[in-house]
FILUM-788815 format. One record per residue: x, y, z of N, C-alpha, C in turn. Coordinates in Angstrom, 2 decimals. Example, Ala and Ser with C-alpha at 12.3 -4.5 7.8 and 13.67 -1.06 7.14 Angstrom:
BEGIN
<<13.19, -5.69, 7.80>, <12.30, -4.50, 7.80>, <13.20, -3.30, 7.80>>;
<<12.85, -2.25, 7.08>, <13.67, -1.06, 7.14>, <12.90, 0.03, 7.87>>;
***
This chain:
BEGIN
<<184.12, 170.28, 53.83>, <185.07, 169.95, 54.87>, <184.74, 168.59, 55.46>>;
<<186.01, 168.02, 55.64>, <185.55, 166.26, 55.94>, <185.06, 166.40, 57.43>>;
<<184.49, 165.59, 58.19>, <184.26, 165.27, 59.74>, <185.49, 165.43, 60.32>>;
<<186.21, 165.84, 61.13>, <187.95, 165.42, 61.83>, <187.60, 163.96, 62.44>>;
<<186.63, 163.17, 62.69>, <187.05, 161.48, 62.86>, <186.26, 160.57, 62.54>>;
<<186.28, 159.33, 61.90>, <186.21, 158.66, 60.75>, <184.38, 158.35, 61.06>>;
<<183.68, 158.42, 60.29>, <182.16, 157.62, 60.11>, <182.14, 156.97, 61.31>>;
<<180.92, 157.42, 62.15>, <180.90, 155.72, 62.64>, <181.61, 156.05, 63.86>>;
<<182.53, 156.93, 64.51>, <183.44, 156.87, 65.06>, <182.17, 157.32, 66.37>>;
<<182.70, 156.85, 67.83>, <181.72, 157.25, 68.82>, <182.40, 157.88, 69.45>>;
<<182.98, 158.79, 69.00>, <184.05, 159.77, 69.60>, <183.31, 161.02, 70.30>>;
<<183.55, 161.68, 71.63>, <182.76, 163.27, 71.83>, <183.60, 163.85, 72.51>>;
<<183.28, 165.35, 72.21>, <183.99, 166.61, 73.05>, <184.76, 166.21, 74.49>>;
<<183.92, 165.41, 75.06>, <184.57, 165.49, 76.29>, <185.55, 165.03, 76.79>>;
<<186.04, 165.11, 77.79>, <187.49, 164.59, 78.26>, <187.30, 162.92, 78.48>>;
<<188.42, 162.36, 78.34>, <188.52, 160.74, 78.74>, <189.11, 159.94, 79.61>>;
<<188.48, 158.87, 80.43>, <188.98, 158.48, 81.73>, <188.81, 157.07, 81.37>>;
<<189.18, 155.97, 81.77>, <189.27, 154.72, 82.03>, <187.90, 154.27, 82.78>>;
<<187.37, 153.35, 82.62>, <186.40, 153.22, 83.25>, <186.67, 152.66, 85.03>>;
<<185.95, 152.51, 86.23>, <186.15, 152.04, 87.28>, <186.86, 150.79, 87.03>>;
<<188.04, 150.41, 88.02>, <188.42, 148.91, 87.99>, <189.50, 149.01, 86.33>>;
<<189.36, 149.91, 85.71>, <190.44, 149.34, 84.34>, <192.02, 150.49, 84.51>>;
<<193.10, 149.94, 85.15>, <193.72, 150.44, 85.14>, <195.03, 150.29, 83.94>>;
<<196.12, 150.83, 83.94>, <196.96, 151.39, 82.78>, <198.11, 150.49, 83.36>>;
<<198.75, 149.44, 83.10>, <200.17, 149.06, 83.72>, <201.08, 148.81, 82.50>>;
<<202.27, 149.24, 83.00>, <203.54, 149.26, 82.29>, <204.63, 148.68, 82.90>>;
<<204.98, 147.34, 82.30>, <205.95, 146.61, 83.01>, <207.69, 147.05, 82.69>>;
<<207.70, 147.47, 81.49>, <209.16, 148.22, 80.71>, <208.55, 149.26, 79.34>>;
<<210.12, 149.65, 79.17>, <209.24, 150.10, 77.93>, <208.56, 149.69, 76.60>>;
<<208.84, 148.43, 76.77>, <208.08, 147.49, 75.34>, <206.96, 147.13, 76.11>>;
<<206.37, 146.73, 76.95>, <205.78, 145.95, 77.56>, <204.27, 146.47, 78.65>>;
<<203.27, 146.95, 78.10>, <202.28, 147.38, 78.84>, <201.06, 147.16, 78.50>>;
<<200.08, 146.88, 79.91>, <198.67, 146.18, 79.14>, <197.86, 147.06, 80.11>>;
<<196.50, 146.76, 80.08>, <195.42, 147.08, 80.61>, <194.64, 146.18, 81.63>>;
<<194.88, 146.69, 82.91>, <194.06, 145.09, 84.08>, <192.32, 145.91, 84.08>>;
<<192.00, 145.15, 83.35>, <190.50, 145.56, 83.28>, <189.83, 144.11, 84.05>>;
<<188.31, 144.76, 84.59>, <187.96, 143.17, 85.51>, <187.98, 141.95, 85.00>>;
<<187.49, 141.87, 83.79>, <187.56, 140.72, 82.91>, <188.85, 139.92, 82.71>>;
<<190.21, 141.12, 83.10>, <191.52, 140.16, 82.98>, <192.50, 141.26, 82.33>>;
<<192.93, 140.60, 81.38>, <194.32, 141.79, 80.98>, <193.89, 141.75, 79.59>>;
<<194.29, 143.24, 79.15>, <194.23, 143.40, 78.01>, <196.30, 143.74, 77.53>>;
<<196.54, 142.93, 76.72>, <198.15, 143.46, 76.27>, <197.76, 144.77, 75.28>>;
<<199.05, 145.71, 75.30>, <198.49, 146.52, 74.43>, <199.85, 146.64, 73.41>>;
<<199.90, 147.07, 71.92>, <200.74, 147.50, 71.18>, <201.32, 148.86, 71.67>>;
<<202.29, 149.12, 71.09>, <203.21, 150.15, 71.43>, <202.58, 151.43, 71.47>>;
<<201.75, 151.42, 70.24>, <200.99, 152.51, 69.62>, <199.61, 152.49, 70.83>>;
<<198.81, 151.92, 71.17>, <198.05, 151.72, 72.20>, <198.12, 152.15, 73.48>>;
<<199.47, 151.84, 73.63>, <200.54, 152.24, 75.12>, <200.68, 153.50, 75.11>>;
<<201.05, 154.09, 73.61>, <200.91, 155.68, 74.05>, <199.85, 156.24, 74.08>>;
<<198.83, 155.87, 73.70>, <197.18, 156.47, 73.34>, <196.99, 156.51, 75.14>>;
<<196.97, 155.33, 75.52>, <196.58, 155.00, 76.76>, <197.34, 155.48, 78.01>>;
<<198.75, 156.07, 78.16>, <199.38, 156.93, 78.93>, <198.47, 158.28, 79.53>>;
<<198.04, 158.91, 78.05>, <197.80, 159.59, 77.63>, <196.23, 160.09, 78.46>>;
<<195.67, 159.18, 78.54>, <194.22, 159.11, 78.68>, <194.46, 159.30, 80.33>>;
<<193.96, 160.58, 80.94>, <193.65, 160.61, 82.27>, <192.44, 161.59, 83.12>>;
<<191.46, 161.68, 82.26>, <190.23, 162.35, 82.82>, <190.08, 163.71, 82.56>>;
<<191.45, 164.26, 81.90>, <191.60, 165.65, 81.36>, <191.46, 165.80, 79.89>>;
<<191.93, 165.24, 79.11>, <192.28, 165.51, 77.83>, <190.81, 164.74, 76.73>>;
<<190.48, 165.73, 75.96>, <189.69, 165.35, 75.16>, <190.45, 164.17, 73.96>>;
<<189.37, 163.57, 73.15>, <189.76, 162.83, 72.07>, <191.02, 163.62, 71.34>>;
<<190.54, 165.04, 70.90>, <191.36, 165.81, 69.88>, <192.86, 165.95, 70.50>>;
<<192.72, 166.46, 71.91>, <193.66, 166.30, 72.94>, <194.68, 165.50, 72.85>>;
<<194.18, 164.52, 72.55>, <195.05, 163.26, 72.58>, <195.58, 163.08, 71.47>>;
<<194.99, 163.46, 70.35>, <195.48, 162.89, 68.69>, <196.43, 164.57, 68.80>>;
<<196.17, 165.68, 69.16>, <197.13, 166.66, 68.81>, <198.52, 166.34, 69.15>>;
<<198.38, 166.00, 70.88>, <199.27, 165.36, 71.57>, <200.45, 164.46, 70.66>>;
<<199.53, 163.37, 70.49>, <200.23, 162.08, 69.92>, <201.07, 162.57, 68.21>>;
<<200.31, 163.38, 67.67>, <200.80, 163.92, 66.07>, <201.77, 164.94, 66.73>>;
<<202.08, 165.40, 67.30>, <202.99, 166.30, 67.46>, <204.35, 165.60, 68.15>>;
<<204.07, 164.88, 68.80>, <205.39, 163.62, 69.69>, <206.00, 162.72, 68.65>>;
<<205.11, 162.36, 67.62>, <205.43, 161.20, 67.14>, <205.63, 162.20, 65.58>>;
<<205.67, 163.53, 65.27>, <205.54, 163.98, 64.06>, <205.20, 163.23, 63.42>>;
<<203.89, 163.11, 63.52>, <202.91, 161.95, 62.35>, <201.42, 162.77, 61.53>>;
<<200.79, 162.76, 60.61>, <199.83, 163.38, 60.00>, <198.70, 163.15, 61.16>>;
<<198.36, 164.43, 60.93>, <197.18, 164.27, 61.68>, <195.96, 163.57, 61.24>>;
<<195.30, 163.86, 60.21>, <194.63, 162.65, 59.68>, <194.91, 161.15, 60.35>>;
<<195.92, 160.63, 59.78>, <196.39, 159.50, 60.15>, <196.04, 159.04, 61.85>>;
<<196.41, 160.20, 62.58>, <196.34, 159.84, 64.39>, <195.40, 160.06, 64.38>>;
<<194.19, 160.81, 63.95>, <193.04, 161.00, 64.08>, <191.94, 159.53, 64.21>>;
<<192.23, 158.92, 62.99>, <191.64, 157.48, 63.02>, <192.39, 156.61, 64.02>>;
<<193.73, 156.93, 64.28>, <194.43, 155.78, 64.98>, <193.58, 155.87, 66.30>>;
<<193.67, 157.02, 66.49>, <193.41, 157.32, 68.34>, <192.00, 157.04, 68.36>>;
<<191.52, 157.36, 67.07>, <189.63, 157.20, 67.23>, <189.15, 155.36, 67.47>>;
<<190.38, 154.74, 66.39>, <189.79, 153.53, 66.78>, <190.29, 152.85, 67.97>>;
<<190.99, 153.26, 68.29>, <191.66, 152.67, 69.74>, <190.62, 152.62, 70.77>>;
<<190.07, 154.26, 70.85>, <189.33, 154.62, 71.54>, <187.83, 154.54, 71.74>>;
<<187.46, 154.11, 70.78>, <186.26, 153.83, 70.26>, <186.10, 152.06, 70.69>>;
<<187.54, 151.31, 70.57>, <187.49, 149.85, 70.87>, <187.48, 149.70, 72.56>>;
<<188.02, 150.68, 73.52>, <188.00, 150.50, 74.62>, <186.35, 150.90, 74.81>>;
<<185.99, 151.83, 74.36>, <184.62, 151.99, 75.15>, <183.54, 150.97, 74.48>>;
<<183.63, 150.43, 73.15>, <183.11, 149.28, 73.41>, <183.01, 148.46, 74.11>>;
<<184.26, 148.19, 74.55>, <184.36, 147.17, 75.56>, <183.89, 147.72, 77.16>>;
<<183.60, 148.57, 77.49>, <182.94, 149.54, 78.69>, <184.22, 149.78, 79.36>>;
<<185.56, 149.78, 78.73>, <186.77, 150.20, 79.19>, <186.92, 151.68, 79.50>>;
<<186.31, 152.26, 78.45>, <187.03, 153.91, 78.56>, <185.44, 154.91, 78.65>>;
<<185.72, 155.67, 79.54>, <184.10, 156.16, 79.80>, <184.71, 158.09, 79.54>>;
<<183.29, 158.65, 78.90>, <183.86, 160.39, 79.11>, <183.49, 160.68, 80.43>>;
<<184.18, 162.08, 80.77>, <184.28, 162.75, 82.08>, <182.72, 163.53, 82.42>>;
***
């Protein structure tokens, strides 16, 4: 049985929150970024929904069930999407677990 998210991935059980100071803004519906202290992050469409999404409740899996079921997309597929999204904010000390 494969891992459910990709090598490498720094993904865990727990629920996911934004870190202090990085909030979620949405100017329309094409149009939404991230005011983190460092400045703004723009985000893709696909990003925008990962990041709606994300509010101190919902685990990683949470979020990819979520997102594969809205968007009828393979789960596999959202699995890596949401992992690397998520995995790129907390690099950046953007997205912290609960």
């Amino acid at each position: 049985m494969r891992p459910p998210y990709p090598a490498g991935s720094s993904v865990s059980a727990e629920a996911l929150r934004f870190a202090p100071g990085v909030r979620l803004r949405r100017e329309n519906e094409r149009v939404a970024f991230l005011l983190v202290p460092e400045g703004i992050v723009e985000l893709s469409s696909t990003a925008a929904a990962i990041a709606e999404l994300i509010d101190g409740t919902r685990t990683l899996e949470a979020l990819t069930l979520t997102l594969a079921q809205q968007y009828d997309a393979p789960l596999e597929t959202m699995r890596g999407d949401v992992a690397e999204f998520c995995d790129s904010l907390r690099d950046r000390g953007h997205l912290i677990d609960c």
